[in-house]
C-alpha positions in Angstrom: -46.2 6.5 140.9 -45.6 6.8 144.6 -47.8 9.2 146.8 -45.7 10.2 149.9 -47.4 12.5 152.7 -47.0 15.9 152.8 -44.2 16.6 155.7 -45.1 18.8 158.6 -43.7 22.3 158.8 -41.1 20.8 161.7 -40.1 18.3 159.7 -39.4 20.3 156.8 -37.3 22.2 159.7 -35.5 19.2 160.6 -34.8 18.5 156.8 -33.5 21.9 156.3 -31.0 21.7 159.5 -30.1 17.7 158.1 -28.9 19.1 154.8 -27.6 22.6 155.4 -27.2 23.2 159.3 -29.5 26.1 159.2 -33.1 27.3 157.9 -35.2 30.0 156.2 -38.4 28.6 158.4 -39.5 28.8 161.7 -37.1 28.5 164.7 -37.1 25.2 165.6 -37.8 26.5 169.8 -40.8 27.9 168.2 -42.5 25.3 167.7 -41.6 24.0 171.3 -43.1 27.3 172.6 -46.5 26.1 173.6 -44.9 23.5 175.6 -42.1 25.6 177.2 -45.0 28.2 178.4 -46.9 25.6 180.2 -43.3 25.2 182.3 -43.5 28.8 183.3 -39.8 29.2 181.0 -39.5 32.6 179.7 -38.3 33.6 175.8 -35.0 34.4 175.7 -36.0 38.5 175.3 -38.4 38.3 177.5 -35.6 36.6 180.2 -32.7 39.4 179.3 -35.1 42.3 179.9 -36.2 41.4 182.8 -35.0 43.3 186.2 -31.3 42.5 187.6 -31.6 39.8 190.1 -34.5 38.4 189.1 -34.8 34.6 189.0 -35.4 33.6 185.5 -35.9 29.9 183.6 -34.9 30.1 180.1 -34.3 27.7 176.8 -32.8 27.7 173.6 -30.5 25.8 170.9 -26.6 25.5 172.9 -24.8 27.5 169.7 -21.3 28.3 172.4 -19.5 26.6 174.7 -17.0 28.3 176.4 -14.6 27.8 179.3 -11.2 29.5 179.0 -8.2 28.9 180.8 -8.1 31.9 182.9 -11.7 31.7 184.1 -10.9 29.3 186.9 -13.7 26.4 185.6 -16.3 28.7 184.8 -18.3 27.6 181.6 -20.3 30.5 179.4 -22.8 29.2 177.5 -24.6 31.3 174.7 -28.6 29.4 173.7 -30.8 30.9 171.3 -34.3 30.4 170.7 -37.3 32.3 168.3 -36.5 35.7 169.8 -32.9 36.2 171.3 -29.5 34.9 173.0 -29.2 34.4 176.3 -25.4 33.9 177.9 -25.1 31.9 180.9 -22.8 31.6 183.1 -22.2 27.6 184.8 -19.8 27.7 188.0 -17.4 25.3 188.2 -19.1 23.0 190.7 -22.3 23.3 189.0 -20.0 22.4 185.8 -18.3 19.2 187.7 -22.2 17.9 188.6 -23.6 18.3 185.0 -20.6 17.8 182.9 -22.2 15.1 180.3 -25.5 17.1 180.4 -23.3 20.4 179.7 -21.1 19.1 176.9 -23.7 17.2 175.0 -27.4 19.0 175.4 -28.4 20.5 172.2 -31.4 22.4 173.6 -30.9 23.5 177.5 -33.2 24.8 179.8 -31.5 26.6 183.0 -32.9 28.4 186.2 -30.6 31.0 187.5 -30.9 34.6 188.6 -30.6 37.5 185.9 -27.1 39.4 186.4 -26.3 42.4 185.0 -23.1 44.3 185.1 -21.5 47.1 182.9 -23.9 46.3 180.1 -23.6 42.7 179.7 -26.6 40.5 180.6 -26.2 37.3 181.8 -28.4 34.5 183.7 -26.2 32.6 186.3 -27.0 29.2 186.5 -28.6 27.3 189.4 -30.0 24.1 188.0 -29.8 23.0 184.2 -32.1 20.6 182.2 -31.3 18.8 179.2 -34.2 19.2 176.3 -32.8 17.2 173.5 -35.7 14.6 173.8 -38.1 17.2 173.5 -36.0 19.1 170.7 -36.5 15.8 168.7 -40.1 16.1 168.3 -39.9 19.0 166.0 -40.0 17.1 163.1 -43.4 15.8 164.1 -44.9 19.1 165.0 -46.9 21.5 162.1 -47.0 25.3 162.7 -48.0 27.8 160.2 -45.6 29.4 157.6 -46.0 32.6 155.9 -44.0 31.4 152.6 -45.1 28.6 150.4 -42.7 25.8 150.3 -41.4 25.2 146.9 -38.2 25.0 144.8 -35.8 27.8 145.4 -34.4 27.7 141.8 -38.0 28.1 140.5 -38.9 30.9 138.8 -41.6 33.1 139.5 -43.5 33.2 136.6 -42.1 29.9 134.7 -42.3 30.0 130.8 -42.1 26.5 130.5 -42.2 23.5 133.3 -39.7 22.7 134.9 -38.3 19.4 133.1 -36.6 17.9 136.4 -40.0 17.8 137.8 -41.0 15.3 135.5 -38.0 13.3 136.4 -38.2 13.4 140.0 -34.9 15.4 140.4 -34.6 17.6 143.4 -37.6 15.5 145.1 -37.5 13.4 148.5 -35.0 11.1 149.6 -35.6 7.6 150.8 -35.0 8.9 154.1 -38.7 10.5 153.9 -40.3 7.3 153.4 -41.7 5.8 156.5 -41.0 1.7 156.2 -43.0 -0.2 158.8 -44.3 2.8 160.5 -41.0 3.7 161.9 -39.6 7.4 161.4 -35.7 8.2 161.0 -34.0 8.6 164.1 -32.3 11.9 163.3 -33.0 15.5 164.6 -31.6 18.8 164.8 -28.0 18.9 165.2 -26.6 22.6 165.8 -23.4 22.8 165.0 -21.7 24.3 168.3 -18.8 25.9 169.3 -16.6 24.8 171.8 -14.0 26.2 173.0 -12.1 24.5 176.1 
């Protein structure tokens, strides 16, 4: 019999993104929060209702990439994090300075000034910051969550046991298994889309 540890909340975060690209649990950002408020950056509703012109710094998962033909260079950018979308808007020369950061980041932070127009909210971007390295981290971060973990083929009131718990079906991969003290090297990967 092998004894693993329990894994942390953002690891069972991480696991859930590995396997199906998306999760029931927290927001991965959320559990960056404590450490994105200490860098004065805003949620992403907090960010969209603040007052037009307003400089705003804002960060979130990069779920859109877009930069159409007829927009002259200009990149829009969609992030999410725990509470919202934000779109922002990346001028060309910005775009030409921060290209690899732009087209690879899967968690950006950006400074710009809130524009709104006709409805539409956007954040034009002054300066953008790459957060991947701190995105990796969530699978060593715990938070609380208000469902129990478990099987999600279980039932709630179970006649018998479940016979595949016994044999270990369903359970942890090797990847789970620490060897040497050394964690996998994987994180969240948000399946973007790009359009260019």
């Amino acid at each position: 019999t092998v004894s693993l540890r329990s894994m942390t909340m953002g690891r069972e975060v991480v696991e859930d993104y590995t396997h199906t690209g998306l999760t029931l649990r927290q927001h991965p950002v959320s559990f960056l929060r404590p450490d994105l408020s200490r860098l004065h950056i805003l949620t992403c509703a907090n960010a969209v209702a603040s007052r037009d012109r307003r400089w705003v710094e804002v960060a979130g998962l990069v779920l859109v990439r877009q930069r159409p033909g007829s927009a002259k260079g200009v990149m829009f950018m969609t992030i999410e994090d725990e509470t919202a979308h934000a779109n922002l808007i990346v001028w060309s020369s910005l775009f030409e300075r921060q290209r690899r950061l732009i087209l690879s980041a899967s968690m950006i932070a950006c400074r710009g000034k809130l524009q709104r127009e006709s409805g539409v909210i956007h954040v034009v971007a002054e300066e953008l910051i790459d957060l991947s390295p701190l995105l990796r981290s969530v699978g060593d971060r715990d938070g609380d969550f208000p469902l129990q973990a478990g099987r999600g083929d279980e039932a709630r009131r179970p006649v018998t046991p479940d016979p595949r718990a016994e044999q270990g079906v369903g359970g942890r991969t090797g990847r789970d298994i620490h060897v040497h003290g050394r964690r996998p090297a994987y994180g969240i990967r948000v399946p973007t889309r790009d359009f260019r």
